[in-house]
DRENNUKOL-459466 format. One line per 8 residues: number of its first residue (from 0); their letters; for each residue x, y, z of N, C-alpha, C. Coordinates in nm, 3 decimals, decimal comma. Each point is the difference from the previous one (the first is absolute). Example, Ala and Ser with C-alpha at 12.3 -4.5 7.8 and 13.67 -1.06 7.14 Angstrom:
residues 2
0 = as = 1,319/-0,569/0,780/-0,089/0,119/0,000/0,090/0,120/0,000  -0,035/0,105/-0,072/0,082/0,119/0,006/-0,077/0,109/0,073 $
This chain:
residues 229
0 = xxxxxxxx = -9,032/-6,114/-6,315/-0,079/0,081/-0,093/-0,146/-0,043/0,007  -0,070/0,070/-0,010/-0,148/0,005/-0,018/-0,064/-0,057/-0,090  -0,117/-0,040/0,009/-0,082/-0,040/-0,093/-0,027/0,098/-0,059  -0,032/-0,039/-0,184/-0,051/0,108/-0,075/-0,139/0,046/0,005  -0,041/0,076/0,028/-0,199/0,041/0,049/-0,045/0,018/-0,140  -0,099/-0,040/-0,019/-0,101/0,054/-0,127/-0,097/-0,014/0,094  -0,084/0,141/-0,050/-0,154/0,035/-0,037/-0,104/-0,013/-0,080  -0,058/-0,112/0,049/-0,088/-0,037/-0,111/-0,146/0,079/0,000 $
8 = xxxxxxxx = -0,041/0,096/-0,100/-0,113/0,019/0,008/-0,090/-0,075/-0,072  -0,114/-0,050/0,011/-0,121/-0,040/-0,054/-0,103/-0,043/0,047  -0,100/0,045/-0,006/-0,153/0,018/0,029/-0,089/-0,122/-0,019  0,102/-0,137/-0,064/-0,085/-0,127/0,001/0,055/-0,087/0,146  -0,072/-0,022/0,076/0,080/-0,041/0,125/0,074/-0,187/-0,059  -0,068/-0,068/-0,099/0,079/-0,082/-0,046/0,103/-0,033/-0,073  0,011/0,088/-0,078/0,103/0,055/-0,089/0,112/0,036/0,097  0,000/0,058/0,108/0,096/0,076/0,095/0,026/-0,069/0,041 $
16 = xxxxxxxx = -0,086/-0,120/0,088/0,048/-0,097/0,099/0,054/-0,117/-0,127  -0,007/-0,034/-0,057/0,048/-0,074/-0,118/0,175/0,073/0,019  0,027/0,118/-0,069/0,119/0,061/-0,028/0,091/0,023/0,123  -0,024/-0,006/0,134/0,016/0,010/0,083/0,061/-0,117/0,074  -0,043/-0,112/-0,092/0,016/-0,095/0,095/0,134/-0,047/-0,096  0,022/-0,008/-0,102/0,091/0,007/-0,078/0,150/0,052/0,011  -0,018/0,178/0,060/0,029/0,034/-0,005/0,138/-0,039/0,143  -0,114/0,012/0,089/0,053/-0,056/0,099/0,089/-0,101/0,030 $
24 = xxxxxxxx = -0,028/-0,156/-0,108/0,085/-0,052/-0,008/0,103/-0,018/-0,068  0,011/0,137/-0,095/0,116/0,007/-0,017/0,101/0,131/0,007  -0,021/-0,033/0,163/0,092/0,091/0,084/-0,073/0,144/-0,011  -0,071/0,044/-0,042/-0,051/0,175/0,012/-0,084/-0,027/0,154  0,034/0,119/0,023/-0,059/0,099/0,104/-0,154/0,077/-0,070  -0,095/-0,048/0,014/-0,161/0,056/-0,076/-0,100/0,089/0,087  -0,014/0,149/-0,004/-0,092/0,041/0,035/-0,103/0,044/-0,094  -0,104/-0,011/0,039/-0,183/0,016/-0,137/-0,034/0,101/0,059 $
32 = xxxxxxxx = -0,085/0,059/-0,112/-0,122/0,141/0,035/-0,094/-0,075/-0,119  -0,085/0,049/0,006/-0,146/-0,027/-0,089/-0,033/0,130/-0,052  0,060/0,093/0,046/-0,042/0,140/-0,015/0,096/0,119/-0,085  0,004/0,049/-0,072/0,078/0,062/-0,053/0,050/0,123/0,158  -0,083/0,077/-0,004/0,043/0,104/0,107/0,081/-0,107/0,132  -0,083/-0,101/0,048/0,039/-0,075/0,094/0,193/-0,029/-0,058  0,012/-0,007/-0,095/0,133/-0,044/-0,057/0,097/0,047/0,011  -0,053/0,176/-0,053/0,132/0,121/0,039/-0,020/0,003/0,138 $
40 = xxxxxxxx = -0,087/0,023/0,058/0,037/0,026/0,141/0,080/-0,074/0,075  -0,008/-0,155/-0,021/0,094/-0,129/0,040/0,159/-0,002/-0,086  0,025/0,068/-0,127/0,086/0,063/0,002/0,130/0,049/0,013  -0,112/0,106/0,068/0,084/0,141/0,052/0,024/-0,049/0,128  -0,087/-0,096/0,047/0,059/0,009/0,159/0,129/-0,143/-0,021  -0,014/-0,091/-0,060/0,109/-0,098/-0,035/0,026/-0,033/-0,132  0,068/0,090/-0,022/0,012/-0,014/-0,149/0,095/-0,160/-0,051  -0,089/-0,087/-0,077/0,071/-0,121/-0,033/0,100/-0,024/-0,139 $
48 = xxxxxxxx = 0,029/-0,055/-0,015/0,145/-0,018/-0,087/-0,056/-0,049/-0,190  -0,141/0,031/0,030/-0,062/-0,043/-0,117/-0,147/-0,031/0,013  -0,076/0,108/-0,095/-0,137/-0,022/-0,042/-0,064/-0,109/-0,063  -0,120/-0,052/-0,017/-0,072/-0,061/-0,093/-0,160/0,075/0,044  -0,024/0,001/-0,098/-0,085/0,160/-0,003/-0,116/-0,041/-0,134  -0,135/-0,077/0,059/-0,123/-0,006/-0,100/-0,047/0,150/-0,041  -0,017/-0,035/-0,115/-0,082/0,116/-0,106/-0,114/0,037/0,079  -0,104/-0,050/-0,003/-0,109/0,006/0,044/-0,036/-0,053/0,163 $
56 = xxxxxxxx = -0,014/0,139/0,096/-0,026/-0,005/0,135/-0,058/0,119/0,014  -0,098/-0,008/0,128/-0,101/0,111/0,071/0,095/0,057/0,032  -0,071/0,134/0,040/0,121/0,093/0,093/0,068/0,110/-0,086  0,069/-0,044/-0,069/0,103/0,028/-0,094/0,023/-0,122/-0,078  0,016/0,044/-0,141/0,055/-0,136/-0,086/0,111/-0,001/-0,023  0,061/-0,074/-0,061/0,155/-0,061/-0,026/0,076/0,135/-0,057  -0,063/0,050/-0,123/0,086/0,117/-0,048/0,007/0,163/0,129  -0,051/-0,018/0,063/-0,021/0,135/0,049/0,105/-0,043/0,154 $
64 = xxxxxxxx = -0,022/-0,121/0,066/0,131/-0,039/0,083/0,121/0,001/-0,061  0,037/-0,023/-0,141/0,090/-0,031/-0,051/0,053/0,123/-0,012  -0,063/0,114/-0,036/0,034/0,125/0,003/0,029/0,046/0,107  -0,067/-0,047/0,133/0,034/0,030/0,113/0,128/0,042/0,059  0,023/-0,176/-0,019/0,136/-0,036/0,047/0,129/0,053/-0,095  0,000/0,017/-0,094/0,079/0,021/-0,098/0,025/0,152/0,036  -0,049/0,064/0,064/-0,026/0,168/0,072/0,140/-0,030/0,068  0,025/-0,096/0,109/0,085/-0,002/0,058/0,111/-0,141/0,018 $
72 = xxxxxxxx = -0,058/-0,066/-0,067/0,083/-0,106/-0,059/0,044/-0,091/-0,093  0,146/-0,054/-0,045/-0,003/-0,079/-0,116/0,029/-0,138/0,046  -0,111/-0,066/0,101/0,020/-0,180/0,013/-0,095/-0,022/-0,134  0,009/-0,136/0,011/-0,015/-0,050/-0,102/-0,155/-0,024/0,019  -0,019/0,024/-0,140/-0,203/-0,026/0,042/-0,066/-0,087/-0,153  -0,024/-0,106/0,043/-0,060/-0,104/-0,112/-0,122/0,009/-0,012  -0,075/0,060/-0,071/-0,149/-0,046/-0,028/-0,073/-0,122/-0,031  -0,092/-0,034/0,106/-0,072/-0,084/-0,067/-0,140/0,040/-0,074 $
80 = xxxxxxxx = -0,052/-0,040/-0,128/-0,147/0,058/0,011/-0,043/-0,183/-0,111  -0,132/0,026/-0,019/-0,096/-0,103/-0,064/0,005/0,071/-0,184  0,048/0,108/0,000/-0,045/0,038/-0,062/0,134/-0,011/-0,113  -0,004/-0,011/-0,142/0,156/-0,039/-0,097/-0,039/0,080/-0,109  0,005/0,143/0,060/-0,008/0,093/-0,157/0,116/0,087/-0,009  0,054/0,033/-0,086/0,115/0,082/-0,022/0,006/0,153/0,063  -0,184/0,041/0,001/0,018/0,101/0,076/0,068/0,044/0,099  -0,068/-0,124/0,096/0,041/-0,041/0,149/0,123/0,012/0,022 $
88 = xxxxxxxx = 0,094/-0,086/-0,066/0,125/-0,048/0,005/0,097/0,170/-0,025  -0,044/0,087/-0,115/0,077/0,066/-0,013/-0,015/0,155/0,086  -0,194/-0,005/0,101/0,039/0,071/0,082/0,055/-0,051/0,160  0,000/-0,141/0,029/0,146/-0,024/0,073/0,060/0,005/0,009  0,125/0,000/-0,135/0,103/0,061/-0,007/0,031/0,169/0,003  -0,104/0,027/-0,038/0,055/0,148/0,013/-0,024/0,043/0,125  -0,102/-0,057/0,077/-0,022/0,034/0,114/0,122/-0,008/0,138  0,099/-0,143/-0,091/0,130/-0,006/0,083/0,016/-0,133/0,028 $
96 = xxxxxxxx = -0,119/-0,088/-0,011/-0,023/-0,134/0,034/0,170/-0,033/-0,058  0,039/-0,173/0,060/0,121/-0,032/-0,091/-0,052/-0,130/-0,038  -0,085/-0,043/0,014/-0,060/-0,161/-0,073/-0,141/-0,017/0,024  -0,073/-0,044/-0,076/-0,151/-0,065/0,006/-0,042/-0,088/-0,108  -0,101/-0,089/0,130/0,004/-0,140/-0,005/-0,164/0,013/0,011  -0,031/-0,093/-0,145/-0,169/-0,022/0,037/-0,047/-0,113/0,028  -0,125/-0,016/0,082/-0,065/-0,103/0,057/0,001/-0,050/-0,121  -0,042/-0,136/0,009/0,021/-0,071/0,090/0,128/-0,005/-0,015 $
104 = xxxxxxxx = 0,088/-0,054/0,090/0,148/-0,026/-0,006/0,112/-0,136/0,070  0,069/-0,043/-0,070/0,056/-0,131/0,091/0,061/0,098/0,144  -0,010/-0,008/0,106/0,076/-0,039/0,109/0,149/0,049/-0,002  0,026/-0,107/-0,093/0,126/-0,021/-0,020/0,067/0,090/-0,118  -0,092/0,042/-0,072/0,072/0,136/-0,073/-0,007/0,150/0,093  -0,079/-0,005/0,076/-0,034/0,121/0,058/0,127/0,037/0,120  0,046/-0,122/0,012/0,090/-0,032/0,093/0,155/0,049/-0,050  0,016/-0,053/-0,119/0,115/0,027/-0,113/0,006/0,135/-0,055 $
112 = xxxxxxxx = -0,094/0,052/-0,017/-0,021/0,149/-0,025/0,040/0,087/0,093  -0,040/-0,026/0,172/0,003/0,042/0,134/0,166/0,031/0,014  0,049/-0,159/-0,024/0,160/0,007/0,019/0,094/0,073/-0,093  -0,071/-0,010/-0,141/0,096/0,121/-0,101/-0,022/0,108/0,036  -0,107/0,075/0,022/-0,063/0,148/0,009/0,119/0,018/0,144  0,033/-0,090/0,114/0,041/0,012/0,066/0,196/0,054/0,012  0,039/-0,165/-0,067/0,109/0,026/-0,068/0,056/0,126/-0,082  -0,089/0,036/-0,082/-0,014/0,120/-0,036/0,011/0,147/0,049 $
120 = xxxxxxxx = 0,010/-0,054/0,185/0,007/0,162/0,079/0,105/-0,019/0,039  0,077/-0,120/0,045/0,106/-0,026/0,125/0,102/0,054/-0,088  0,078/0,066/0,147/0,123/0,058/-0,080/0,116/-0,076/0,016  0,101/-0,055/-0,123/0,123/-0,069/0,060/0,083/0,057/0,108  0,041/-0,051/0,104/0,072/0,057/0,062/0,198/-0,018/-0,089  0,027/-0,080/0,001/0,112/-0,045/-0,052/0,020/0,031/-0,106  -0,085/0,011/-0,088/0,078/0,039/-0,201/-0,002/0,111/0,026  0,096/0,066/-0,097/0,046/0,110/-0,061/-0,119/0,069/-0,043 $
128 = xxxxxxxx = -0,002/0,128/0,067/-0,087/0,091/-0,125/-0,025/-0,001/-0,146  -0,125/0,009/-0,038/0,016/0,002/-0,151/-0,059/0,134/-0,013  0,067/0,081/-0,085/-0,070/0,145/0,001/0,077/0,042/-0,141  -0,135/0,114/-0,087/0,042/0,016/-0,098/-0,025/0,192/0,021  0,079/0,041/-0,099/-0,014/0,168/0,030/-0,039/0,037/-0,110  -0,071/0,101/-0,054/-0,018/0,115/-0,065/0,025/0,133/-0,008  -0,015/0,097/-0,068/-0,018/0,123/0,050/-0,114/0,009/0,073  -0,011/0,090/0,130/-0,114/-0,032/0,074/-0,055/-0,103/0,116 $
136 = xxxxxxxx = 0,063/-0,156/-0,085/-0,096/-0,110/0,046/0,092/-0,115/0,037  -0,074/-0,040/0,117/0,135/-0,084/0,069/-0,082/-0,157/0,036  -0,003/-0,097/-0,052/-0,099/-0,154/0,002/0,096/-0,094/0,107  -0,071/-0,010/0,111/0,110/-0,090/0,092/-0,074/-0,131/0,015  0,018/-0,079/-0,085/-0,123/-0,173/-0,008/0,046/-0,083/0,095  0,092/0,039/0,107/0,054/-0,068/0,124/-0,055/0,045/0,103  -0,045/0,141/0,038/-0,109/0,039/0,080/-0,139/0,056/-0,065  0,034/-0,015/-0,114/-0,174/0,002/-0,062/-0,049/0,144/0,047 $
144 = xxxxxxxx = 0,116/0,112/-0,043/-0,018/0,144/-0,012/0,033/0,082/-0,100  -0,082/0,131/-0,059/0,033/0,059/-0,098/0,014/0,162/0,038  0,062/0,051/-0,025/0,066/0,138/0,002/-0,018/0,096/-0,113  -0,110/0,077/0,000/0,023/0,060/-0,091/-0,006/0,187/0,015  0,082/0,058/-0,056/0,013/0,139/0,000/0,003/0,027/0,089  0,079/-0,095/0,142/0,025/0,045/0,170/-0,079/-0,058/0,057  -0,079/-0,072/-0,073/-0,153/-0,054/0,129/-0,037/-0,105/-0,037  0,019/-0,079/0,126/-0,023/-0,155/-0,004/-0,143/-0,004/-0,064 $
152 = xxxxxxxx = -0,032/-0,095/-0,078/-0,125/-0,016/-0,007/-0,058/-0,151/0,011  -0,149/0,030/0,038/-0,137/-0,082/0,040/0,008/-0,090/-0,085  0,053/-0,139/-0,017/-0,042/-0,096/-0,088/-0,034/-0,071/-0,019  -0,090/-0,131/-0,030/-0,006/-0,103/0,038/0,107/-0,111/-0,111  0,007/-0,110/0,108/0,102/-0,082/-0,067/0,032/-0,060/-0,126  -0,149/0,009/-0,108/-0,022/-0,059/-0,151/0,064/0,120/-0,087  -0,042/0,104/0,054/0,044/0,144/-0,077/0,101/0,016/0,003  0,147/-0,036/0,166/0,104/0,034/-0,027/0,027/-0,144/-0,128 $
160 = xxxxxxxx = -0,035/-0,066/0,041/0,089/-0,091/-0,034/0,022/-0,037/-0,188  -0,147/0,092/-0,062/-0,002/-0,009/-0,133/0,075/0,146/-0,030  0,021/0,084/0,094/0,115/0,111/-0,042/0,129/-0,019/0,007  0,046/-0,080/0,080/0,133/-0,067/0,004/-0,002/-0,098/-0,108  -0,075/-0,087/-0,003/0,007/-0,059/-0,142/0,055/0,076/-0,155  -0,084/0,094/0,019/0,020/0,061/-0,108/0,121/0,085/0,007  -0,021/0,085/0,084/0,137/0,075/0,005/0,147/-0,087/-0,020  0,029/-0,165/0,072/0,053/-0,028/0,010/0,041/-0,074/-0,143 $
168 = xxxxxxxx = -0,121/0,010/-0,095/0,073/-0,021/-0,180/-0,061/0,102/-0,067  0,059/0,136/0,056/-0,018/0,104/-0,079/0,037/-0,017/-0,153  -0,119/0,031/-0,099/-0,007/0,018/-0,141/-0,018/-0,128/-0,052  -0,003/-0,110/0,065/-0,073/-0,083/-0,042/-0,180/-0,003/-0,005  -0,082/-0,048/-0,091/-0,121/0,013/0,002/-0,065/-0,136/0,021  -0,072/-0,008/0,087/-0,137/-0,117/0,053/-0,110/0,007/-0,031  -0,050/-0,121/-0,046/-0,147/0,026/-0,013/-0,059/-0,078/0,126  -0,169/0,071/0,029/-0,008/-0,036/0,110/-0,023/-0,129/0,087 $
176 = xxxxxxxx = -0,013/-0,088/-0,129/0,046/-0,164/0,060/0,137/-0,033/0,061  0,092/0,094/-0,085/0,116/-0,059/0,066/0,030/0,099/0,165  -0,107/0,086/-0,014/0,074/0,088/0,158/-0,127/-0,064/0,087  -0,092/-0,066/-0,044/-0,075/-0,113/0,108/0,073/-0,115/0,085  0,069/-0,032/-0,124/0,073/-0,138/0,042/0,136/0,009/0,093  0,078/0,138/-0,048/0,114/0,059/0,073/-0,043/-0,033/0,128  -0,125/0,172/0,038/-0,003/0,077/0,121/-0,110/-0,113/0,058  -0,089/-0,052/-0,039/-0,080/-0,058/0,077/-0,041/-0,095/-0,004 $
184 = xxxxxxxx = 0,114/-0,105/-0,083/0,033/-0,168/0,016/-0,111/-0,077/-0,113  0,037/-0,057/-0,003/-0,040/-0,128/-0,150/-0,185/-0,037/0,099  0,003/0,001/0,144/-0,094/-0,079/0,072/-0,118/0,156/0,026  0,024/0,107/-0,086/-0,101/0,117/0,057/-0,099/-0,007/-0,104  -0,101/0,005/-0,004/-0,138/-0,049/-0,029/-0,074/0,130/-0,101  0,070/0,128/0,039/-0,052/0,134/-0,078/-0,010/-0,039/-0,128  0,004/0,142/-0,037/-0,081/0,031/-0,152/0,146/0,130/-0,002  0,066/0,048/-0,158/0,071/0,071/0,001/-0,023/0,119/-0,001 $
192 = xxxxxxxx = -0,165/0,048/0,049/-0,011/0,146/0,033/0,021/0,050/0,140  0,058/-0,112/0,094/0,090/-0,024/0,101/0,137/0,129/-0,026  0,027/-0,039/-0,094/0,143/0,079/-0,021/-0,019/0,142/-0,045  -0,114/0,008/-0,092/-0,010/0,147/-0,026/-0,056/0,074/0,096  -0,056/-0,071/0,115/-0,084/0,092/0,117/0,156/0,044/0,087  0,086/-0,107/0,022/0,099/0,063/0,104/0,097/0,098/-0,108  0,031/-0,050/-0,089/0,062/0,128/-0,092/-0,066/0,140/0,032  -0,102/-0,027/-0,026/-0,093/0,162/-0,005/0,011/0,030/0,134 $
200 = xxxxxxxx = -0,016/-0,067/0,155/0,088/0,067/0,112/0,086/0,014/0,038  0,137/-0,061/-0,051/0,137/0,034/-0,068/-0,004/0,152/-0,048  -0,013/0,002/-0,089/-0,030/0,123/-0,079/-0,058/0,136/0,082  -0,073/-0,026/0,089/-0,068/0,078/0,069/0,090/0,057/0,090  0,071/-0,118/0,067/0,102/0,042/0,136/0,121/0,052/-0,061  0,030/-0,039/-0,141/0,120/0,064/-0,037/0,008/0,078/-0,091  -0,110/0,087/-0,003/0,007/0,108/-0,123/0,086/0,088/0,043  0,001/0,042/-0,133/0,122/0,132/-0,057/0,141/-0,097/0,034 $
208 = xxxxxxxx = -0,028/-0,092/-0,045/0,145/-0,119/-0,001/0,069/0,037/-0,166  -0,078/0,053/-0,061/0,058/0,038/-0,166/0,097/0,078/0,037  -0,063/0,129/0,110/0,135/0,115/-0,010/0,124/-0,030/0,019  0,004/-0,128/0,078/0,160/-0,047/0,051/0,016/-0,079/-0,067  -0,004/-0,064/-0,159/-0,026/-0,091/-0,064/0,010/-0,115/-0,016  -0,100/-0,076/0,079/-0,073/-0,117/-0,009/-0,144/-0,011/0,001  -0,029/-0,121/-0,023/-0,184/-0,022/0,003/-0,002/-0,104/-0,026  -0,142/-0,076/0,012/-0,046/-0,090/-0,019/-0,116/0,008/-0,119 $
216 = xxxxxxxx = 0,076/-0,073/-0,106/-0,078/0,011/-0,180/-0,063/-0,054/0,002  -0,138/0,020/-0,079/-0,086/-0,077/-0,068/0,032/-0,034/-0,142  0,079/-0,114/-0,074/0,010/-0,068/-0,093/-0,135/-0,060/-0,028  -0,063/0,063/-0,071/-0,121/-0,015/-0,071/-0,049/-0,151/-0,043  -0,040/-0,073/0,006/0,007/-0,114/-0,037/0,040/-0,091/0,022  0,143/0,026/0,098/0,066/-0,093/0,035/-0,018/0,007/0,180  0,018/0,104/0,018/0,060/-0,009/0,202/0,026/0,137/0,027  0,122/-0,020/0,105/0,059/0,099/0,040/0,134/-0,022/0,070 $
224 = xxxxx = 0,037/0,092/-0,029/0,199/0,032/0,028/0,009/0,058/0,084  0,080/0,012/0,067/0,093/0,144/0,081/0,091/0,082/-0,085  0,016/0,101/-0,033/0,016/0,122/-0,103/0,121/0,072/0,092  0,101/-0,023/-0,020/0,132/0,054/0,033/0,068/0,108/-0,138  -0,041/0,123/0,018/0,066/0,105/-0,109/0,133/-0,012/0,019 $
């Protein structure tokens, strides 16, 4: 089996050669761009097994590659930026990002982040399917696919995995500390408008989910449920 490739983009040549060298020794396969455009184009022609993708680069910046790639693929893409505002963070996520990490940063967390976000894609070969059904909607968290109304759909891996969550304790209600800690571990660094941004693209991909009756509630004050009529 192969080494795992990441793409590192960033436009500080020390910062890169710093992460790079890291990276390297522990076991990754590392190709760099400095350039946003330079990035998709490198890519499309070898597409690697995982992004790390600065905010701020010539060319194209972080959000507009991120959109790029997300056109035609769901690897995993970590942001880095300098920058620690909630804005940021919550148009990464919607943009598709699945983790970001701000400068400055240990090494060694960036590394730990690299390997969950990773863990996070591989599919078991050996366990049993886990798959839950609906009317409509079919959650397979063993190949990290969702089915809905006949058509596979586009997801990235935080989104299935807080819909299987939920679906999987239908009518129970969470608030959004506790679906932080579930879906995206005691060690994830967000803010809980994390959860209401992927809800609201939840919601998006699965509307008119009432007519076949289910949904995803807003409990006012408290969280949100999965709504089984």
């Amino acid at each position: 089996m192969g080494k795992t490739k990441i793409l590192l983009v960033d436009d500080d040549p020390n910062i890169s050669q710093l992460i790079q060298l890291y990276l390297v020794k522990e076991g990754f396969e590392v190709a760099s761009a400095s350039r946003g455009d330079e990035a998709v184009k490198m890519f499309k022609s070898d597409p690697p097994s995982l992004m790390l993708l600065d905010v701020m680069l010539p060319g194209m910046d972080g959000w507009q590659v991120c959109r790029e790639i997300r056109k035609v693929s769901n690897i995993p893409i970590i942001m880095l930026t300098a920058k620690d505002e909630t804005f940021d963070k919550v148009l990464g996520l919607e943009l598709g990002a699945d983790d970001y990490i701000v400068k400055p940063f240990e090494t060694k967390e960036l590394v730990a982040r690299i390997k969950a976000v990773l863990r996070r894609y591989q599919q078991p070969d050996a366990t049993p399917d886990k798959e839950i059904s609906f009317p409509g909607l079919t959650i397979n968290i063993s190949h990290y696919t969702v089915t809905y109304l006949g058509k596979e759909l586009d997801m990235p891996p935080k989104e299935l995995e807080l819909l299987y969550f939920l679906a999987s304790h239908a009518g129970s209600v969470f608030t959004r500390e506790q679906l932080l800690e579930q879906v995206w571990g005691y060690d994830y660094f967000g803010d809980s408008r994390t959860v209401d941004v992927h809800v609201k693209r939840l919601r998006d991909k699965l509307s008119g989910s009432e007519q076949l009756g289910w949904s995803i509630k807003t409990v006012w004050s408290v969280g949100y449920k999965f709504e089984v009529k």
